[in-house]
N, C-alpha and C positions, 0 to 999 in steps of 0.2 A: 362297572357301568360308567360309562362316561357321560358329565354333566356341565354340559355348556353352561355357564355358570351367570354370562350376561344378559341369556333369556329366562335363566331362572331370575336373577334380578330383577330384570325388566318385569316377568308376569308376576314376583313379589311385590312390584310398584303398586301394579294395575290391580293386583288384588286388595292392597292395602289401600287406595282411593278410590273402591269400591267399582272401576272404570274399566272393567275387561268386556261387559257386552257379551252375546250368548257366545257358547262354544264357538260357533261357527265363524263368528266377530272377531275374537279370540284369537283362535286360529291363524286369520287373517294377519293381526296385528304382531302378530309371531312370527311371519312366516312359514308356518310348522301345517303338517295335517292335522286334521281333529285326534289322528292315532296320537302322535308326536306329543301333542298337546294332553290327554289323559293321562298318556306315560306320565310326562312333569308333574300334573299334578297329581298322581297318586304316589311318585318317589317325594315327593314334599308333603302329603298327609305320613307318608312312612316311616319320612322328620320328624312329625310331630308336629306339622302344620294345620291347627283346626280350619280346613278352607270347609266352606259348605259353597253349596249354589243359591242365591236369592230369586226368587219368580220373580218378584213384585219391583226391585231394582234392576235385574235382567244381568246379572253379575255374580261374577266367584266375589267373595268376601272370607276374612278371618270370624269366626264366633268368637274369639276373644282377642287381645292385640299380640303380638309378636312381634320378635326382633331378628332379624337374619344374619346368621353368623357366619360365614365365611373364613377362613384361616387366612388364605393368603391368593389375592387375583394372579399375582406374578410366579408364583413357585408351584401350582396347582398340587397344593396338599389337598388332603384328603377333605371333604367336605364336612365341617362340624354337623349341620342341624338346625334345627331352629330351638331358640328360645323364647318362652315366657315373657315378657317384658310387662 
């Protein structure tokens, strides 16, 4: 599977500052379709990223905090995972 690694970043941001806005918002702010956008986020719950969906914020958020690991942007090794933090 190949994983654009700066939109993962990016929707890591927007999740972790609670500022992604509904799917559809999301989406948008991705460039991505809502497909494109589910894919990520279910290959990053399969990390081990606790995302949930918030009603009441209108936003992906983490349930608990996490740190994004990456090995390397220039040599695209294989993607660590996410950690605990």
């Amino acid at each position: 599977m190949h994983i654009n690694i700066e939109r993962i970043t990016r929707l890591h941001y927007l999740i972790s500052h609670a500022s992604t806005g509904t799917p559809e918002q999301l989406a948008l702010k991705l460039s991505v379709s809502e497909a494109t956008l589910y894919r990520d986020l279910q290959m990053m719950r399969n990390a081990g990223a606790p995302i949930i969906y918030n009603s009441i914020r209108q936003s992906y958020v983490y349930e608990r905090s996490v740190d994004l690991k990456l090995l390397s942007f220039e040599s695209h090794e294989p993607y660590e995972g996410f950690k605990p933090s």
